[in-house]
DOKE-683530 format. One record per residue (C-alpha): x, y, z; residue number from 1; residue in three letters; chain. Coordinates in steps of 0.2 Angstrom, whole numbers. Layout:
{c1=X	c2=Y	c3=Z	seq=NUM	type=Ala	mol=A}
...
end
This chain:
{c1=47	c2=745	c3=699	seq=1	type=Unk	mol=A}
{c1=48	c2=759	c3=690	seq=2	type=Unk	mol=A}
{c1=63	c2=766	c3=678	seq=3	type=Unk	mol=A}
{c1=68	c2=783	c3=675	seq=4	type=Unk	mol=A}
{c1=74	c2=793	c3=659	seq=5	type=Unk	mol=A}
{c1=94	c2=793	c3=656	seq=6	type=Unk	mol=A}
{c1=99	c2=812	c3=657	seq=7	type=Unk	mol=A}
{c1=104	c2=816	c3=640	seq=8	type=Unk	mol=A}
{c1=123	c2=817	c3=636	seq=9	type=Unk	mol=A}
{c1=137	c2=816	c3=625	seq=10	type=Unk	mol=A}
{c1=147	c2=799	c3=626	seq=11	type=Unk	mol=A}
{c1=162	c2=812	c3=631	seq=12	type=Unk	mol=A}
{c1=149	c2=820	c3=643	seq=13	type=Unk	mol=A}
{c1=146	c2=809	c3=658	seq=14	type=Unk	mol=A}
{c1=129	c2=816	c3=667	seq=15	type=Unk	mol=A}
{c1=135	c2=824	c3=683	seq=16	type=Unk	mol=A}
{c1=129	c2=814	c3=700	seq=17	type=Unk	mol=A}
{c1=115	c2=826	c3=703	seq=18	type=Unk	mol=A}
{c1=109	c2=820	c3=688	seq=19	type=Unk	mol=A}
{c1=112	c2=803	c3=690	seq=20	type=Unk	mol=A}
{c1=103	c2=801	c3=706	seq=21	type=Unk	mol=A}
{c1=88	c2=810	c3=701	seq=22	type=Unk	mol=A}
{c1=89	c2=799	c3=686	seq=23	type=Unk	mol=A}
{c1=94	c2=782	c3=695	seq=24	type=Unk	mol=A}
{c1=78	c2=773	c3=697	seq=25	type=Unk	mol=A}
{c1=72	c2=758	c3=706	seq=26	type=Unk	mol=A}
{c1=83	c2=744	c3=697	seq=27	type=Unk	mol=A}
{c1=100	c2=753	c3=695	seq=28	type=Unk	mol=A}
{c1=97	c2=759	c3=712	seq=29	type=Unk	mol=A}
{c1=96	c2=740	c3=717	seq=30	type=Unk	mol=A}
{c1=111	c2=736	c3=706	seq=31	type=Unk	mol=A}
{c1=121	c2=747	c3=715	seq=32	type=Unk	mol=A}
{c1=115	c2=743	c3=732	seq=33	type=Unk	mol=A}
{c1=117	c2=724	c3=730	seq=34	type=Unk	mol=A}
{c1=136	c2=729	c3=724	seq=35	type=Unk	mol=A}
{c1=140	c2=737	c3=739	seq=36	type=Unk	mol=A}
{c1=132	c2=727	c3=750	seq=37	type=Unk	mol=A}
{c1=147	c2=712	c3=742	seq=38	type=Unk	mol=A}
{c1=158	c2=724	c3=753	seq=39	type=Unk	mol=A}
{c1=168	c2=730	c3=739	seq=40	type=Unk	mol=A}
{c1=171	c2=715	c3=731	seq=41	type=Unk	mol=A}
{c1=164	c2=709	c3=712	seq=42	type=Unk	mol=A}
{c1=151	c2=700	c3=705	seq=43	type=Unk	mol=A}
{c1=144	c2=693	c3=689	seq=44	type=Unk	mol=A}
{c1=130	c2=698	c3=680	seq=45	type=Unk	mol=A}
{c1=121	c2=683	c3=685	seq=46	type=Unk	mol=A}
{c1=121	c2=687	c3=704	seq=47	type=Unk	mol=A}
{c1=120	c2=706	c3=701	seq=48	type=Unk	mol=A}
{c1=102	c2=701	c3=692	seq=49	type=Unk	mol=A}
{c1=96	c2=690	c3=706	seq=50	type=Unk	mol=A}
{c1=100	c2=699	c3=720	seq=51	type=Unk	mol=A}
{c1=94	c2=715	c3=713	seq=52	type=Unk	mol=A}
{c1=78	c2=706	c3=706	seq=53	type=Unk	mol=A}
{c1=82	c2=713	c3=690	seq=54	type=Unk	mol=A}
{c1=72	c2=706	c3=675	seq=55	type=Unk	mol=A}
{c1=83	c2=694	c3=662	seq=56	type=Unk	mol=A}
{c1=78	c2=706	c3=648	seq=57	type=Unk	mol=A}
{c1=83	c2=722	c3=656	seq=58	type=Unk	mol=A}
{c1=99	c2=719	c3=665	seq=59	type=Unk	mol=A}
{c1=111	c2=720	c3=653	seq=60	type=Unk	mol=A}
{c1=105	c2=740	c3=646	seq=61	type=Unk	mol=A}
{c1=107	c2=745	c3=665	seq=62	type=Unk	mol=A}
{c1=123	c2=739	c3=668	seq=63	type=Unk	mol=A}
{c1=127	c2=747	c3=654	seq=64	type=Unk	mol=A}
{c1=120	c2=763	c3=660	seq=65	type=Unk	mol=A}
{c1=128	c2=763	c3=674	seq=66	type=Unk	mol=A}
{c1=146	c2=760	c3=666	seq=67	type=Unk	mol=A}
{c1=141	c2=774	c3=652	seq=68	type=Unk	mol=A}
{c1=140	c2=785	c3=669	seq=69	type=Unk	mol=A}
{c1=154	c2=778	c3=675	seq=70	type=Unk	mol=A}
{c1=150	c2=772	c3=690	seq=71	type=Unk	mol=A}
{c1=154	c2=753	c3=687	seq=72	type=Unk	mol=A}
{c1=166	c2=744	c3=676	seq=73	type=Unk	mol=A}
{c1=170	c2=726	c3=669	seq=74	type=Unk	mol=A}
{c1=185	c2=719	c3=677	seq=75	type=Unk	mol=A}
{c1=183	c2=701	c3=669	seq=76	type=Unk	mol=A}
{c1=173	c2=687	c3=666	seq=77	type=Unk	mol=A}
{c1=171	c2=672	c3=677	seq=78	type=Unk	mol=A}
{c1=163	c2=654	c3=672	seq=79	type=Unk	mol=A}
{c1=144	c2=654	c3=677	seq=80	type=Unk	mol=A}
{c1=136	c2=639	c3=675	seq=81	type=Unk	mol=A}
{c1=133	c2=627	c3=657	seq=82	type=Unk	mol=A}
{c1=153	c2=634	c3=653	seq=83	type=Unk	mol=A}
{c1=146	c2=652	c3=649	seq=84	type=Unk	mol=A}
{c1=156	c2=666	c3=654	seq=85	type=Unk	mol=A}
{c1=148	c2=680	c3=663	seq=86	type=Unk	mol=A}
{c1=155	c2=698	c3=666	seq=87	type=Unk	mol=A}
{c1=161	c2=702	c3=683	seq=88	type=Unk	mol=A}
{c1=158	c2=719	c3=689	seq=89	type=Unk	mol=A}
{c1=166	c2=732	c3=701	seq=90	type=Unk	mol=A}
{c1=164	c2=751	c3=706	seq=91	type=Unk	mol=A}
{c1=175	c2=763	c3=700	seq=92	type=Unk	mol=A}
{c1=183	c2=775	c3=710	seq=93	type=Unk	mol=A}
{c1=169	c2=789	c3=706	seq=94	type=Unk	mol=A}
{c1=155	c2=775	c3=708	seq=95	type=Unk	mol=A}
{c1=161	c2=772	c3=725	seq=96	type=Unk	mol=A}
{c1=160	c2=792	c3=728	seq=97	type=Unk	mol=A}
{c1=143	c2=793	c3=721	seq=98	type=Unk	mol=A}
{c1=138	c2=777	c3=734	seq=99	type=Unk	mol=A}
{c1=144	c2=785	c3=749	seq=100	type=Unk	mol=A}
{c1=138	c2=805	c3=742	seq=101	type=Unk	mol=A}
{c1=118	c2=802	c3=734	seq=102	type=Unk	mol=A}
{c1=115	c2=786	c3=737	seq=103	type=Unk	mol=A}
{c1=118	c2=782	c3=755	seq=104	type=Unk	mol=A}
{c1=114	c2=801	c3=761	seq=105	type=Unk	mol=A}
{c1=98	c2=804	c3=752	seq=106	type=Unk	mol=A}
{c1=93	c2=786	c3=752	seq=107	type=Unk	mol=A}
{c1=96	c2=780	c3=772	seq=108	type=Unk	mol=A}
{c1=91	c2=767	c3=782	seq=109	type=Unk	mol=A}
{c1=72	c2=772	c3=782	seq=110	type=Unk	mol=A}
{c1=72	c2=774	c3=764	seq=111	type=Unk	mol=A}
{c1=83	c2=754	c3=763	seq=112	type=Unk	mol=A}
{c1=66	c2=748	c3=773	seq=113	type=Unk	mol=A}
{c1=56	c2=754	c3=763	seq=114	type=Unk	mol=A}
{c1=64	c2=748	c3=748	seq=115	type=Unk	mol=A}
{c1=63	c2=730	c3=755	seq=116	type=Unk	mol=A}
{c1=46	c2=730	c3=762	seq=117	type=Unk	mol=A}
{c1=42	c2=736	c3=742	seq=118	type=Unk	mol=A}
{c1=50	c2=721	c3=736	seq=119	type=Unk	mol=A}
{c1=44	c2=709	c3=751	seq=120	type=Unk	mol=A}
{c1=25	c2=716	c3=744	seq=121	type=Unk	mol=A}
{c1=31	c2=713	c3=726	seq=122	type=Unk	mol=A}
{c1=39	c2=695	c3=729	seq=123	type=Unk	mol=A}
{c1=21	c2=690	c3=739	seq=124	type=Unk	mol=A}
{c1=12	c2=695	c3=728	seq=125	type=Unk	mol=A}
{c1=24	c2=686	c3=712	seq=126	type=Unk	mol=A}
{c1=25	c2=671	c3=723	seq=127	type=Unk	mol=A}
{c1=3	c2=669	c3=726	seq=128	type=Unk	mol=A}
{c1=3	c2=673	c3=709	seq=129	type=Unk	mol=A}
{c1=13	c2=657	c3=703	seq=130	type=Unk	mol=A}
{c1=5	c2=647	c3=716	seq=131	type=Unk	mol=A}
{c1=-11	c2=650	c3=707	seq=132	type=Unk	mol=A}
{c1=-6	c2=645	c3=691	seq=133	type=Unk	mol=A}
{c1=3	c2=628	c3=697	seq=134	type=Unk	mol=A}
{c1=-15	c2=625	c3=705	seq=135	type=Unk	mol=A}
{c1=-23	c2=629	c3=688	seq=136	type=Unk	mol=A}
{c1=-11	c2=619	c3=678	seq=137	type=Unk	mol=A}
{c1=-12	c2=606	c3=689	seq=138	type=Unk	mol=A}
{c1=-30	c2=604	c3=691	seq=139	type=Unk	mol=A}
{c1=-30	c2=604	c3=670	seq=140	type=Unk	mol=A}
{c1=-17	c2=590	c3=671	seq=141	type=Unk	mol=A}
{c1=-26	c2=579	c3=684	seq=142	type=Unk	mol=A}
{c1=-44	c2=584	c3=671	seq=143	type=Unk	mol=A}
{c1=-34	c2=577	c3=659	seq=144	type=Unk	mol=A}
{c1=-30	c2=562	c3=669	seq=145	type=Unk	mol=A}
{c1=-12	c2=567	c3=670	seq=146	type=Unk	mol=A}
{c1=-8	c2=562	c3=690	seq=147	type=Unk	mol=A}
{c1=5	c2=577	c3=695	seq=148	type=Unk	mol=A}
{c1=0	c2=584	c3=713	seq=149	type=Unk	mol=A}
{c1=13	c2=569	c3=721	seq=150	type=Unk	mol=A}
{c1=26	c2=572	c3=707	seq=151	type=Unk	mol=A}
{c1=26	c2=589	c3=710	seq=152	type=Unk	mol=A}
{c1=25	c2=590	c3=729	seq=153	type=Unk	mol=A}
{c1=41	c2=579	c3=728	seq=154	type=Unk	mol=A}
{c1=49	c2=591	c3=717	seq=155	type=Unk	mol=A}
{c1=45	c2=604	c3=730	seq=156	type=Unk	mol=A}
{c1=51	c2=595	c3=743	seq=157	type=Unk	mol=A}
{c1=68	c2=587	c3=736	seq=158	type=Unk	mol=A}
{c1=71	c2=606	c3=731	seq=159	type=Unk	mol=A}
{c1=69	c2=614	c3=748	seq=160	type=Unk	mol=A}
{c1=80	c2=597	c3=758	seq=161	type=Unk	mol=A}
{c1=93	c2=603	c3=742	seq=162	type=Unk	mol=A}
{c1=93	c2=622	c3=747	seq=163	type=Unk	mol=A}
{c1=95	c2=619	c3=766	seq=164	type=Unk	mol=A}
end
């Protein structure tokens, strides 16, 4: 996914929403979609990134953005796993506005498939690419006369039995 220049501002000059939809991008876009879709309620940092499919590295500078624009806002922190506390976040009162304005309007339901068809493609394609590598490193293990195709297909399954 592709990101988009900031519009250039002040800190005392928010961008105004004309410029931040054109400048949204793929991933903020996401982060703003997967908040709304918590049907107004918050979320950590930590789901934000997940259900978004946000990148580890790059989550916390569009969160950041979008506060800058003043669309979202900290309103605490909440425990999230090995005792670490993670932000919680929520629309402000303008971020809801821009939701309802630029982002559901010029963004519909066509434009929601198509987004998620992208990210079906993206998480396929992700998902064969790790299946390969397993094979490779697996096949170099058992060369090396390290047995792991059992331990692993146990893994697999004691991990899918756990998520149902």
């Amino acid at each position: 996914m592709s990101t988009s220049p900031e519009p250039e501002t002040s800190d005392d000059d928010a961008p105004t929403f004309e410029e931040m939809a054109e400048n949204l991008g793929d991933r903020r876009r996401a982060l703003l979609r997967v908040l709304q879709q918590s049907d107004g309620s918050t979320l950590n940092t930590s789901r934000l990134r997940e259900r978004a499919g946000v990148p580890t590295g790059s989550i916390g500078h569009h969160l950041e953005l979008l506060e800058r624009w003043g669309l979202i806002e900290e309103s605490g922190r909440e425990y999230a796993g090995r005792g670490s506390r993670a932000r919680v976040w929520a629309f402000t009162d303008d971020g809801e506005t821009f939701v309802e304005e630029y982002l559901n309007s010029e963004h519909g339901p066509a434009a929601s498939v198509d987004d998620l068809a992208r990210r079906v493609d993206e998480l396929e394609q992700q998902n064969q690419h790790l299946k390969e590598e397993l094979r490779a490193l697996t096949a170099a293990l058992e060369d090396e006369g390290i047995p792991v195709a059992d331990t692993i297909e146990a893994l697999i399954r004691s991990r899918r039995e756990n998520d149902e």
